[in-house]
C-alpha positions as CSV (number, residue, x, y, z in Angstrom):
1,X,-1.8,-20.4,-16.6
2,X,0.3,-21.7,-19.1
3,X,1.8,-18.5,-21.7
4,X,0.9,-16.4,-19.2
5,X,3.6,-13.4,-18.6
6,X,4.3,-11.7,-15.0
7,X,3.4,-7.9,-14.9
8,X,6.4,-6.6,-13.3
9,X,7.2,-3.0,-11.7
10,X,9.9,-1.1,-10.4
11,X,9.0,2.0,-8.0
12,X,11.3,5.2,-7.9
13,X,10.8,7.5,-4.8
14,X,12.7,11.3,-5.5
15,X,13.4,13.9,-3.0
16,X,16.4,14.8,-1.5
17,X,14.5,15.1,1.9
18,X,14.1,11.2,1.4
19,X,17.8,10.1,0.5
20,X,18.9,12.1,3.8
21,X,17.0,10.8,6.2
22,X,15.1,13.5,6.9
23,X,11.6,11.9,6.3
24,X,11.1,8.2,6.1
25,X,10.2,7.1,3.0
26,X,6.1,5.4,3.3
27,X,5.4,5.8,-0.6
28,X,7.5,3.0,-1.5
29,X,6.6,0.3,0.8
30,X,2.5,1.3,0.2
31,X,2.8,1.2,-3.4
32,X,4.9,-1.6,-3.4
33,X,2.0,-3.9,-1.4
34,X,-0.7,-1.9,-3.8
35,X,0.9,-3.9,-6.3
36,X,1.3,-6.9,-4.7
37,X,-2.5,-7.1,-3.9
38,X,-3.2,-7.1,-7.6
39,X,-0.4,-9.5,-8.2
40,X,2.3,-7.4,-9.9
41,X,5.9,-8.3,-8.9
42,X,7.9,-5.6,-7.8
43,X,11.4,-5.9,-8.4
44,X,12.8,-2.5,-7.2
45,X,12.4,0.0,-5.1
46,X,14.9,3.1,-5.9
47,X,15.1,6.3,-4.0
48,X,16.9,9.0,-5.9
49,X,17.6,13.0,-4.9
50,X,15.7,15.9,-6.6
51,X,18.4,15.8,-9.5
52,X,17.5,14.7,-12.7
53,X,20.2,12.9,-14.1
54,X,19.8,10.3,-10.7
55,X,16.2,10.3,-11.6
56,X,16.5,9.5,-15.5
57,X,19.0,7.0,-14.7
58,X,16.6,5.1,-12.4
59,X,13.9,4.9,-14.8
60,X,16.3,4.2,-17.4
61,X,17.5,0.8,-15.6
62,X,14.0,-0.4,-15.1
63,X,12.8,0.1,-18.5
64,X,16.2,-1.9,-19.3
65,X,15.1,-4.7,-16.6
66,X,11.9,-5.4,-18.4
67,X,9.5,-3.3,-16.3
68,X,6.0,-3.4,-17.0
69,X,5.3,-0.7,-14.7
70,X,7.5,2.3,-13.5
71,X,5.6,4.3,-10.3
72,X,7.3,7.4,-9.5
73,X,6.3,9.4,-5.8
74,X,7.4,13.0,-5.7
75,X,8.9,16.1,-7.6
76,X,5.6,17.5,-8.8
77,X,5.2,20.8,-7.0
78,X,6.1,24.2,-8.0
79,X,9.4,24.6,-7.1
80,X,12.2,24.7,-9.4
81,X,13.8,21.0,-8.2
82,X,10.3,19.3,-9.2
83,X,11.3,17.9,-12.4
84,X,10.0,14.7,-12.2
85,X,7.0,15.4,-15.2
86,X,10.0,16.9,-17.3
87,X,12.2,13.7,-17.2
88,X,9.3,11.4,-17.6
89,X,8.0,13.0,-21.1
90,X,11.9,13.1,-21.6
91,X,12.5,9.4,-20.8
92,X,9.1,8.5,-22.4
93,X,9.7,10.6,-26.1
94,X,6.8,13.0,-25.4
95,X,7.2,16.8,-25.8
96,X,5.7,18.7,-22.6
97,X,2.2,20.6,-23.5
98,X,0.4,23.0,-21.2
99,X,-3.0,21.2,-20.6
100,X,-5.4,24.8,-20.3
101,X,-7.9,22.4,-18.4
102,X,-5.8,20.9,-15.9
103,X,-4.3,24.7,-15.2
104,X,-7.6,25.9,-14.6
105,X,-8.1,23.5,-12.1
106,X,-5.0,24.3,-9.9
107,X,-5.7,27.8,-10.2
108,X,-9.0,27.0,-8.4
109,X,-7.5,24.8,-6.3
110,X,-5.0,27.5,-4.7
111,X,-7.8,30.0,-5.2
112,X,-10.0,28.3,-2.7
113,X,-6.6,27.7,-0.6
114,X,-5.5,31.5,-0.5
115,X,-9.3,32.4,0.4
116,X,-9.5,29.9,3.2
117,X,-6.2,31.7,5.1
118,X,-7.4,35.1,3.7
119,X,-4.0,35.8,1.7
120,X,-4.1,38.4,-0.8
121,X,-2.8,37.0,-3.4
122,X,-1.2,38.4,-7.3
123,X,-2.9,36.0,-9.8
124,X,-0.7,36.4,-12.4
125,X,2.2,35.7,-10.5
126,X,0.5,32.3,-9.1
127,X,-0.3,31.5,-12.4
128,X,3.3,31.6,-13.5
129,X,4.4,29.6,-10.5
130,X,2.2,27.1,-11.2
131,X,1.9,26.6,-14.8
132,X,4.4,23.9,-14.7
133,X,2.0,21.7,-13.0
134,X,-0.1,21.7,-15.7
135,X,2.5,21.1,-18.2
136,X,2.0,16.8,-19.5
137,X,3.9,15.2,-21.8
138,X,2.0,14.7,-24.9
139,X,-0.1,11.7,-25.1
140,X,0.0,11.0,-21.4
141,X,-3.0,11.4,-19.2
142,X,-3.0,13.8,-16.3
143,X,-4.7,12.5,-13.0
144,X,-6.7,15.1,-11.4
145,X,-5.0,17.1,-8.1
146,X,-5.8,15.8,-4.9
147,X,-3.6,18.7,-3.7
148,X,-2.1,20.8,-6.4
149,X,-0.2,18.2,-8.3
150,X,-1.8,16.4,-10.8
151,X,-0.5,12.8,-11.8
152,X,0.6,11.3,-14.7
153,X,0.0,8.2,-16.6
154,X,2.8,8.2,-19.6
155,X,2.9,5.4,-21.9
156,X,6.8,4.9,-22.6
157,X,7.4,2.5,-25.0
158,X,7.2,-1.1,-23.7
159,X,6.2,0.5,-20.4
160,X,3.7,2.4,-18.5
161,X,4.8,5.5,-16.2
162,X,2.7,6.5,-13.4
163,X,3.7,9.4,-12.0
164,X,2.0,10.3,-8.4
165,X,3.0,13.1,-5.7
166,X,5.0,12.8,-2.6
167,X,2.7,13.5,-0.1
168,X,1.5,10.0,1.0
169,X,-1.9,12.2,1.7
170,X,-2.0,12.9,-2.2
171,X,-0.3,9.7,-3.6
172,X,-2.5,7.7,-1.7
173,X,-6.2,9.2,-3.1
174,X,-5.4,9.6,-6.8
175,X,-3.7,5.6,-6.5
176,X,-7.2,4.4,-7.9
177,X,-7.4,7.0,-10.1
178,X,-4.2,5.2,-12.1
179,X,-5.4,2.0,-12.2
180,X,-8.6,3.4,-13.8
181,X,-6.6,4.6,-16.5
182,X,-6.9,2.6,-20.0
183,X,-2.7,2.5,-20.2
184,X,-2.6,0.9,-16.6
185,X,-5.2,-1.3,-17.3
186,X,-4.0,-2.3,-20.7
187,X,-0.6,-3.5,-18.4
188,X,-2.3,-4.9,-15.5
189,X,-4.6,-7.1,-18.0
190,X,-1.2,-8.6,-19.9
């Protein structure tokens, strides 16, 4: 179709357990044909440890390739390493906001979790070690946990960000849950 433009996408994959070797990396490759399928071109595939400078820097050079589409895998949990909602709102211009809803809905999540292997658990205390899970970047919408890691989908000036966990088990489900978003569909529809 004549004027018509390519939707392109790069694909960053973080976690230092990736870049060592010590899992194989199935979140690139899957996404990557996910794409395909719906005729997107991707360009790149990056893999990048749990630091954030490697991560910014990858997300930096595909904005500055012309990338329709950014898909990150991993960096969502808990733990102080998973920084990967930080950089995107950083990357993308958006402040970080606690979303009260999307918090709640962890909380239930590792509710139901501690009941099913009868832990005692402090609430307070899993509250604070999870609250950063429910932190998004202003203007950005958060995809509903499959496990206890929402997504993201963070518009970023010429580009969309979609932000999905590591766990192929979770990446995999809340994949259609992205493209349902109006951002991704707004790109997709170029």
């Amino acid at each position: 179709m004549e004027g018509s433009k390519v939707v392109r996408a790069g694909i960053v994959v973080t976690g230092t357990e990736v870049i060592t070797g010590r899992i194989s990396d199935a979140n690139g490759p899957w996404v990557s044909e996910q794409l395909a399928d719906l005729g997107v071109e991707v360009a790149h595939i990056e893999v990048v440890a749990d630091r954030p400078d490697d991560l910014e820097h990858a997300l930096r050079f595909l904005a500055d390739e012309g990338m329709d589409l950014i898909i990150t895998s991993g960096g969502l949990g808990p733990t102080a390493d998973d920084l990967t909602g930080e950089i995107v709102g950083r990357f993308a211009g958006r402040p970080l906001r606690l979303d009260p809803e999307m918090e709640e809905k962890i909380a239930t999540i590792l509710r139901r979790f501690a009941k099913r292997r009868n832990w005692k658990i402090d609430e307070a205390a899993m509250m604070d070690a999870n609250r950063k899970q429910a932190m998004v970047p202003e203007g950005a919408e958060a995809l509903d946990p499959v496990g206890t890691a929402p997504g993201l989908v963070v518009p970023a000036e010429d580009t969309v960000v979609v932000v999905l966990p590591g766990p192929p088990r979770e990446l995999q489900p809340m994949w259609p849950r992205a493209l349902e978003t109006e951002a991704v569909r707004a790109v997709l529809g170029r």
